[in-house]
matplotlib code that plots the C-alpha trace (Angstrom):
import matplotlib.pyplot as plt

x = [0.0, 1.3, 2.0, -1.0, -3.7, -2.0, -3.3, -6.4, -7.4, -6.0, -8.3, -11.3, -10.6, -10.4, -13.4, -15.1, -13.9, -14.7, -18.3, -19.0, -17.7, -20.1, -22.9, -22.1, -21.5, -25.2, -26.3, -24.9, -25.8, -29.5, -31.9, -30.9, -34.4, -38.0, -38.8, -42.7, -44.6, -47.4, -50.2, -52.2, -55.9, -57.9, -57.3, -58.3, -57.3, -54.9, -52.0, -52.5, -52.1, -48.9, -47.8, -48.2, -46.5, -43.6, -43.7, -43.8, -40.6, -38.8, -39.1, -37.2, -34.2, -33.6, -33.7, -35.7, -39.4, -41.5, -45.1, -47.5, -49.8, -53.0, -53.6, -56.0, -57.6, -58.2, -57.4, -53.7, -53.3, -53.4, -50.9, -48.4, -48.2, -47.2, -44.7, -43.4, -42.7, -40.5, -36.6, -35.5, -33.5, -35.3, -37.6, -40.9, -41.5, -45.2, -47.2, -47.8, -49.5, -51.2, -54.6, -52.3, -49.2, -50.0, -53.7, -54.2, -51.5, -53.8, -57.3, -55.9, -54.2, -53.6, -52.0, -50.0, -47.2, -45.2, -44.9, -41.9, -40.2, -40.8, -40.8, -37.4, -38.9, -38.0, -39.5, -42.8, -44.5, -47.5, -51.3, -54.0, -55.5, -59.0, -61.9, -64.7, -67.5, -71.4, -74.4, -75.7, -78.7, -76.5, -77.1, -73.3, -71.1, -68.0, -67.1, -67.7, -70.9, -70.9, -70.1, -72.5, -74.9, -74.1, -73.6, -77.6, -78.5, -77.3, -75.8, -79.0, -76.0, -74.5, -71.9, -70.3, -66.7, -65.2, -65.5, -64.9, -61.6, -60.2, -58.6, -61.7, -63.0, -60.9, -60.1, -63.6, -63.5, -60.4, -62.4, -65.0, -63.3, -61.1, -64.6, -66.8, -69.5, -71.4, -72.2, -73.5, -70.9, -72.6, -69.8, -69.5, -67.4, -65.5, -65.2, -67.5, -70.7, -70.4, -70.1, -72.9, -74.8, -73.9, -74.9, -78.4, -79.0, -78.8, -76.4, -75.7, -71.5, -68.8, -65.3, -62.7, -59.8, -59.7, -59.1, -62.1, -65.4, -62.9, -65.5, -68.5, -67.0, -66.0, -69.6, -71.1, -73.0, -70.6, -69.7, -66.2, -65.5, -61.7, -59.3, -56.5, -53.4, -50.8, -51.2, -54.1, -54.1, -53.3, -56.5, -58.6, -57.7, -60.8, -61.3, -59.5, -57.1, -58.3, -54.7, -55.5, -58.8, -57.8, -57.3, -53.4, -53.3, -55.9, -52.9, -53.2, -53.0, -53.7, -50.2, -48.7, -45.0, -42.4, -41.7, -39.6, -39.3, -37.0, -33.3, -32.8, -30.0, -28.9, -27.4, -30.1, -32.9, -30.6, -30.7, -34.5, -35.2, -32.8, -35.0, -38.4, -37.4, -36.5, -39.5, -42.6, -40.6, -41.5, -43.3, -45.5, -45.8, -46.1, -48.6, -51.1, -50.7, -51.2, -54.6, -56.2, -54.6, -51.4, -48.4, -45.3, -42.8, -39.4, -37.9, -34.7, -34.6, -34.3, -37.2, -39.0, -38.8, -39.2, -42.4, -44.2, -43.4, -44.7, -47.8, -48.3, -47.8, -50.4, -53.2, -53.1, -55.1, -57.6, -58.1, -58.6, -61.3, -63.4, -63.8, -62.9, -61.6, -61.5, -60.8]
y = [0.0, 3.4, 6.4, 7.9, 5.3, 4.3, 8.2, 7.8, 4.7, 6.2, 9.0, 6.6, 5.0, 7.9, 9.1, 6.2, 6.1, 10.0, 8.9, 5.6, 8.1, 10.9, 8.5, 6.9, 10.1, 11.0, 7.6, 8.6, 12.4, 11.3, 11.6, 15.0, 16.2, 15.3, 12.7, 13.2, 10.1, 11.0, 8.8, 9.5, 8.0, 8.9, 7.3, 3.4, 1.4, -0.6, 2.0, 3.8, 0.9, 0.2, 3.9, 3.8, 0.8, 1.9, 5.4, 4.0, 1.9, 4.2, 6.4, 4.4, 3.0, 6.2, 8.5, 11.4, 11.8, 10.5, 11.6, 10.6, 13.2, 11.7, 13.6, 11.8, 12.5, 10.8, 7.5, 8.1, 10.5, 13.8, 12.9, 11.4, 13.7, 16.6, 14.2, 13.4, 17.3, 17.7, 17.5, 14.1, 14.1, 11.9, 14.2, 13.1, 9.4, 8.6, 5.4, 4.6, 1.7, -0.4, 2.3, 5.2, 3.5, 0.7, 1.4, 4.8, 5.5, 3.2, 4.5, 8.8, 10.2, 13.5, 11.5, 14.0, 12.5, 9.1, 6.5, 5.5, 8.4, 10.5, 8.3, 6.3, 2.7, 2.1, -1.0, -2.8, -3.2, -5.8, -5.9, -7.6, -10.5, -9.7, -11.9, -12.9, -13.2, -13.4, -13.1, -16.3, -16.2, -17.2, -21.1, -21.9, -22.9, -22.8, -21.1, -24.1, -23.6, -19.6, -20.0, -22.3, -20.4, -16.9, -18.4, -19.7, -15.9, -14.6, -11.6, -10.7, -11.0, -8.0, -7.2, -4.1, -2.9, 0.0, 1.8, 2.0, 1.8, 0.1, -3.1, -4.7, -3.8, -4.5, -7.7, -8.5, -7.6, -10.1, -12.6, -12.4, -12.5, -15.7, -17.8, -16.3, -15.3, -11.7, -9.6, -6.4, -3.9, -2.0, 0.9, 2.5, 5.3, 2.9, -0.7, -0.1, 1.0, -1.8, -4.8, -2.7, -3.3, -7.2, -7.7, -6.0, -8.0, -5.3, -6.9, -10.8, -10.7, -8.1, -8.0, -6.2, -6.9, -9.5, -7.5, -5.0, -8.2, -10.2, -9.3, -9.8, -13.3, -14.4, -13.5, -15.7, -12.2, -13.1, -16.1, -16.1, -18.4, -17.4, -15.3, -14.0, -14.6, -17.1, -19.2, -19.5, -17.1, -18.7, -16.7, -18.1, -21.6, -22.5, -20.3, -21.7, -19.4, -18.5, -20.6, -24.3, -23.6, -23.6, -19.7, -19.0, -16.0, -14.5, -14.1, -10.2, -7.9, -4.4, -3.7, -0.2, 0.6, 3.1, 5.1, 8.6, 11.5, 10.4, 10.9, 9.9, 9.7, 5.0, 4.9, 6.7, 4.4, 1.2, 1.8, 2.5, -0.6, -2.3, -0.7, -1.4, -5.4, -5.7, -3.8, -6.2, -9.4, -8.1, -10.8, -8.4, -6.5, -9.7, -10.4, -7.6, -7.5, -11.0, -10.8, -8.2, -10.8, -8.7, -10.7, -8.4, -8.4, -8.6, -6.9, -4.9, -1.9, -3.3, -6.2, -3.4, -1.4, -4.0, -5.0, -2.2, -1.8, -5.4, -4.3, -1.6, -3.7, -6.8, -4.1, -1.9, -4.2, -5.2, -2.1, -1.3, -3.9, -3.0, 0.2, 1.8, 5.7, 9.1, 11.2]
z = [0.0, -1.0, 1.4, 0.5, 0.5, 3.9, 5.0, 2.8, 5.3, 7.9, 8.2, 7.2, 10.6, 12.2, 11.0, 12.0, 15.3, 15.6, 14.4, 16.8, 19.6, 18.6, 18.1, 22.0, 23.6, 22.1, 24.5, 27.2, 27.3, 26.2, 28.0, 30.0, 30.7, 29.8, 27.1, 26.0, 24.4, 22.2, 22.3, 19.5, 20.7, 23.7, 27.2, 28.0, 24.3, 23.8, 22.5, 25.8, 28.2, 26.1, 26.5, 30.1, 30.5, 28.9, 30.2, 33.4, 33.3, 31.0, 33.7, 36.0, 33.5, 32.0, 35.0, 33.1, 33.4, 30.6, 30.2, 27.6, 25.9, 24.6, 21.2, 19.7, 16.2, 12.9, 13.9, 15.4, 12.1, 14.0, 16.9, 14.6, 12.2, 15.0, 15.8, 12.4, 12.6, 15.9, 16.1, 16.0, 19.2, 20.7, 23.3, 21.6, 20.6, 19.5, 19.9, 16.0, 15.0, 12.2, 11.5, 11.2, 9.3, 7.8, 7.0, 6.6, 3.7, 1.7, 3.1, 2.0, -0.9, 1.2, 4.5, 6.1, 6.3, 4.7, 7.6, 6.3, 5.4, 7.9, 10.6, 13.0, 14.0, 17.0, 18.7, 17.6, 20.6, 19.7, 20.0, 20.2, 17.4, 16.1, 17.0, 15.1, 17.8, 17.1, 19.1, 21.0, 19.5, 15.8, 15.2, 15.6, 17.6, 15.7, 12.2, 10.0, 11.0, 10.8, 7.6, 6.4, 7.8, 6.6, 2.9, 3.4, 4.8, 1.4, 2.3, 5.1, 8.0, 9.3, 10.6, 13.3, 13.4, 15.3, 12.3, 8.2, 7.0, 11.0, 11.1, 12.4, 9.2, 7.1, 8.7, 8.4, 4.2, 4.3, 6.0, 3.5, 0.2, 1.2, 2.2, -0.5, 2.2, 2.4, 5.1, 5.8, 7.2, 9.8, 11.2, 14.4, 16.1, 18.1, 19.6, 22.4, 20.9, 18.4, 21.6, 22.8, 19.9, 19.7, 23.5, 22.6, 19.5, 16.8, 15.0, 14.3, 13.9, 15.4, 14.5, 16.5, 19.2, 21.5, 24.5, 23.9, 23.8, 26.5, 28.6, 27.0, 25.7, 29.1, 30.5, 27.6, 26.4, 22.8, 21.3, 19.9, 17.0, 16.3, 16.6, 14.1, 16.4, 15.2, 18.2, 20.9, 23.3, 26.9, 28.8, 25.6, 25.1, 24.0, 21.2, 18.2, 15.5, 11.7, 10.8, 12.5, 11.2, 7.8, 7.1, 7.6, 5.9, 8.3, 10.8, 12.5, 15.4, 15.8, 16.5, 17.8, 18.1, 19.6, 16.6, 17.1, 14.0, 10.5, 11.5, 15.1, 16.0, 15.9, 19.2, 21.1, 19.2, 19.8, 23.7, 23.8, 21.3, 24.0, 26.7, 25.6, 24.8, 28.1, 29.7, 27.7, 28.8, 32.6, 34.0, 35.8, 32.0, 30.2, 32.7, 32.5, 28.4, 27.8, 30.2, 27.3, 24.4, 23.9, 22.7, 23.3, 20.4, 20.1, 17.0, 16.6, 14.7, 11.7, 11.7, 13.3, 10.3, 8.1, 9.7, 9.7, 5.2, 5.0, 7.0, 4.7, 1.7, 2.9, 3.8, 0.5, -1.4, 1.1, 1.3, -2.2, -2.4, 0.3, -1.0, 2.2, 1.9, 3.9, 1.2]

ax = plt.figure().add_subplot(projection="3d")
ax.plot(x, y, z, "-o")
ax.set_aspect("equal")
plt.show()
């Protein structure tokens, strides 16, 4: 090697070392005051109880306060998109998740912002499976059944959701077009109103989370006939999955995440990612989450990221076919 390559790749080491310094001084020196964690729904869902939880022991490894903000609007749109605005240094995370990253880009054509482009991945947190649950009055007692009996109704079925264009929804529209049976979609403005409406009769079918009819389908007011997860869920046994029933691709959750603005800085999003792994395999956090369905993840960075573009990919054309839109 000549003189001068031997300085050219000396200063590329240098340079390295100068920039795997910088990016561990960053760690250390972050956090030095308040982190804030956008929650972008209202109190008492599912992303909430996640932000808490991490909030709560975030708090304690990091030695800095972190408080989360409900901002709720559009369906997590609103809340995100502020934070898809802020300084990426780490001060203001956001709890995204499937409705406002992997759905909404496909339900808009004016989204505010690009969940992948404008947004770090930090940590996919999990979520909940969908269940497919009916009324007991509905002649069956498990889904070979259901859907014998909906193909027979012609299309005189209906079902609620938490809304149009939501995962119960749409999961609901992917149900339907890989048996071939029709329903009527009847949408409300949120999960409750619509288990509501399935305790009082007004509607034959309801497909949302698990954790928001546990109640209702461990009081035997709901019948659940399966759930979407890929395995059962322990505080469920009984209820069978979509896959061992014959329907593997009708594997979901409604999954959320730890996602931060584009450009964090990689050392500070490694020790969170680090962080929040080791705060859902808690016992006492396993615990709670897995009582409401909630099957914590355990993605890096990187298969964070990834998972969230697949998500966006598998959705677009269910989407497309339902005919779902907010534009």
């Amino acid at each position: 090697m000549t003189s001068f390559h031997s300085r050219i790749a000396l200063r590329v080491l240098l340079a390295s070392a100068s920039f795997l310094a910088a990016g561990a001084a960053c760690a250390d020196a972050w956090p030095s005051k308040q982190v804030r964690l956008v929650v972008p729904y209202a109190p008492g869902g599912t992303s909430d109880t996640l932000g808490r939880v991490l909030a709560t022991h975030l708090t304690d490894s990091l030695k800095q306060t972190v408080i989360v903000e409900n901002r709720a609007g559009a369906g997590g749109v609103t809340g995100s998109a502020a934070v898809a605005k802020m300084a990426p240094d780490g001060y203001t995370l956001v709890i995204s998740g499937i409705g406002s990253h992997a759905i909404a880009p496909s339900l808009s054509t004016r989204l505010a912002f690009d969940p992948m482009r404008d947004f770090t991945h930090i940590a996919v947190l999990g979520g909940p499976p969908n269940v497919l649950a009916v009324h007991p009055s509905v002649p069956a007692r498990n889904l070979k059944e259901f859907l014998a009996y909906a193909k027979a109704q012609k299309g005189n079925l209906n079902y609620g959701s938490p809304g149009n264009g939501t995962q119960g929804h749409l999961f609901a529209e992917n149900f339907m077009q890989l048996t071939g049976i029709r329903m009527a979609h009847v949408p409300y403005k949120g999960a409750n109103p619509a288990v509501s409406d399935l305790m009082a009769g007004h509607i034959q079918a309801l497909s949302t989370t698990l954790s928001t009819a546990a109640g209702q389908i461990r009081g035997g007011k709901a019948r659940a006939l399966a759930v979407s997860a890929q395995a059962r869920v322990a505080d469920f046994a009984d209820v069978p999955t979509f896959a061992e029933l014959g329907h593997p691709e009708l594997v979901a959750t409604t999954w959320f995440a730890l996602s931060g603005p584009a450009g964090m800085d990689r050392a500070v999003v490694q020790r969170l990612n680090t962080e929040v792994r080791r705060i859902l395999q808690l016992p006492d956090v396993r615990k709670k989450l897995m009582a409401e369905g909630i099957e914590p993840n355990d993605l890096d960075p990187q298969q964070s990221t990834a998972y969230i573009a697949a998500e966006i990919k598998r959705w677009a054309p269910v989407v497309r076919a339902s005919g779902a839109g907010v534009d």
